[in-house]
Backbone as CSV, one residue per row, in Angstrom:
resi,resn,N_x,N_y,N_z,CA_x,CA_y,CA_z,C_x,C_y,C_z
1,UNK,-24.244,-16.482,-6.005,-23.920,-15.538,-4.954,-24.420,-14.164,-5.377
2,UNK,-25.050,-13.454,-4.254,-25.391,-12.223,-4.619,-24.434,-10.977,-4.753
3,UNK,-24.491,-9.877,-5.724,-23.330,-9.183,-5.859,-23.140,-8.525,-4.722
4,UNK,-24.079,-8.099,-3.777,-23.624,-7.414,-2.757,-22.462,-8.489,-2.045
5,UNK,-22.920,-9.371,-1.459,-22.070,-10.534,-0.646,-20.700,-10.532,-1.486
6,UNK,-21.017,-10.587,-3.300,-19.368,-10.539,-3.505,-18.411,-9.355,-3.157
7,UNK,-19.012,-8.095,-3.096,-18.885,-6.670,-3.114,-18.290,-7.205,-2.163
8,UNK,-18.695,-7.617,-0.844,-18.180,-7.011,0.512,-17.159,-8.364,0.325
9,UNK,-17.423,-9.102,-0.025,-16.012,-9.967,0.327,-14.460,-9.797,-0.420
10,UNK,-14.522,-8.624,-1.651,-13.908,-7.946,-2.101,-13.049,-6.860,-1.438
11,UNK,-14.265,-6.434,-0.795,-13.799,-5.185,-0.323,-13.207,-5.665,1.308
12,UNK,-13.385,-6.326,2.159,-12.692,-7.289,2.609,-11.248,-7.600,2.480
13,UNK,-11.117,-8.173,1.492,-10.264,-8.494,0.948,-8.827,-6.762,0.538
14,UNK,-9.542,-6.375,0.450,-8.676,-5.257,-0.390,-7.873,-4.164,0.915
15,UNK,-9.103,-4.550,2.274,-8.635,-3.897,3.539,-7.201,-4.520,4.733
16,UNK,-7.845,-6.156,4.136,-6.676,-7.002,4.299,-5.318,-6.433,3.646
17,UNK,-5.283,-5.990,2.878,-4.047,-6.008,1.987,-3.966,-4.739,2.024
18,UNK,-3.893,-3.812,2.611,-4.211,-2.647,3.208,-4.654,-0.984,2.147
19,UNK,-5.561,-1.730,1.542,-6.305,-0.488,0.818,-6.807,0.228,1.468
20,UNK,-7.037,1.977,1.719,-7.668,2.603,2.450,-8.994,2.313,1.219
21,UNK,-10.188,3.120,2.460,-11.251,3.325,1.791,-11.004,4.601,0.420
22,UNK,-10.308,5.685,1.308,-10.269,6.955,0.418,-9.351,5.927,-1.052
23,UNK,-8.837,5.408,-1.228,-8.588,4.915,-2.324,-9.124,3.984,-2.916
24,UNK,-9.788,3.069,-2.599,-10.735,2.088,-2.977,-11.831,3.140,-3.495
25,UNK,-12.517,4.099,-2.932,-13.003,5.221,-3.348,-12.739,6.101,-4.971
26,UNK,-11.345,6.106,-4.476,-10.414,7.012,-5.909,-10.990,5.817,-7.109
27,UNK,-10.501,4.861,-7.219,-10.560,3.718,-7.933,-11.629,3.662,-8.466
28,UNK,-12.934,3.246,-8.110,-13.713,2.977,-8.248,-14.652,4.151,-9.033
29,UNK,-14.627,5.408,-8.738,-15.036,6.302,-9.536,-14.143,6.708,-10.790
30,UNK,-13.239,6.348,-11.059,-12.216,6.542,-12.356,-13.129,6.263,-13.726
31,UNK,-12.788,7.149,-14.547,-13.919,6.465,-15.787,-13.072,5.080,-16.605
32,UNK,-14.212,4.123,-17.042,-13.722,2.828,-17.422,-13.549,2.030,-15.975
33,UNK,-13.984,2.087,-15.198,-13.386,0.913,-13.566,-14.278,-0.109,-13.879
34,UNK,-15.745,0.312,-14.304,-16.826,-0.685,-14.329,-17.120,-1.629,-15.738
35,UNK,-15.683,-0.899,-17.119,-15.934,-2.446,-17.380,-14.511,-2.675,-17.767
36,UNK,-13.757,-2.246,-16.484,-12.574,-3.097,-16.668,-12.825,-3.960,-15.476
37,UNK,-13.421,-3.766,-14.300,-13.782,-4.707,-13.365,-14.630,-5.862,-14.117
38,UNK,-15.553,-6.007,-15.260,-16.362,-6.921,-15.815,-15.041,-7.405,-16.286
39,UNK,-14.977,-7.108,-16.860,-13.809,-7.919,-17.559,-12.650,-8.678,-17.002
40,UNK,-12.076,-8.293,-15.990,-11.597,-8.488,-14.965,-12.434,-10.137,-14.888
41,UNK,-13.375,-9.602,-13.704,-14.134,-11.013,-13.041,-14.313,-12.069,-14.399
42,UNK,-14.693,-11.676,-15.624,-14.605,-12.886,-16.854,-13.505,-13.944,-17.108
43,UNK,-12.642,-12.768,-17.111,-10.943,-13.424,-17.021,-10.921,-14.568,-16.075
44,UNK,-11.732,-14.018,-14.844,-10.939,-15.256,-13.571,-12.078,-15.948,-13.673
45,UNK,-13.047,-16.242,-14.261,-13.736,-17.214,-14.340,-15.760,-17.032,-13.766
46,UNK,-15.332,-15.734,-13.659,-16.777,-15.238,-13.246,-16.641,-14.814,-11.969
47,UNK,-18.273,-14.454,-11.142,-17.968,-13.835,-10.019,-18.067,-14.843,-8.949
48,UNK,-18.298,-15.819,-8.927,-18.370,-17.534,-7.827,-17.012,-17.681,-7.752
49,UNK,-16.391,-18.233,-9.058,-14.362,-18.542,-9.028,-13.856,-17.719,-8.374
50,UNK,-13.770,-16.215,-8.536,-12.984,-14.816,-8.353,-13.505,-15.302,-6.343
51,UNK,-14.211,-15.374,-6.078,-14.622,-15.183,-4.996,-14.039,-15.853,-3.966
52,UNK,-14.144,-17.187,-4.508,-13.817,-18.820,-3.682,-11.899,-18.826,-3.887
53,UNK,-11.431,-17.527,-5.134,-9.967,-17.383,-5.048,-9.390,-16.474,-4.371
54,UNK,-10.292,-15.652,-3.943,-10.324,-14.642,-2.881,-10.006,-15.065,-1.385
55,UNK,-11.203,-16.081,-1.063,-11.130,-16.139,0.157,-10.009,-17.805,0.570
């Protein structure tokens, strides 16, 4: 799966559960997000598992 396609099915996901953008925003620029998110997706089994547990 391509990361964009996971991106948006994430972010999807995060609107469901009612994240604004302005905070999904906050988040995401925080220093350390990008490799606690790697690490993150490792944990659950990569970015295919995380995805298919998503939806």
């Amino acid at each position: 799966m391509q990361a964009a396609r996971a991106q948006d099915i994430a972010n999807r996901f995060l609107i469901n559960k009612g994240v604004s953008e302005a905070e999904h925003e906050e988040v995401q620029s925080a220093p350390g997000y990008d490799d606690l998110m790697r690490s993150y997706i490792n944990e659950k089994g990569g970015c295919e598992d995380l995805v298919r547990k998503l939806r």
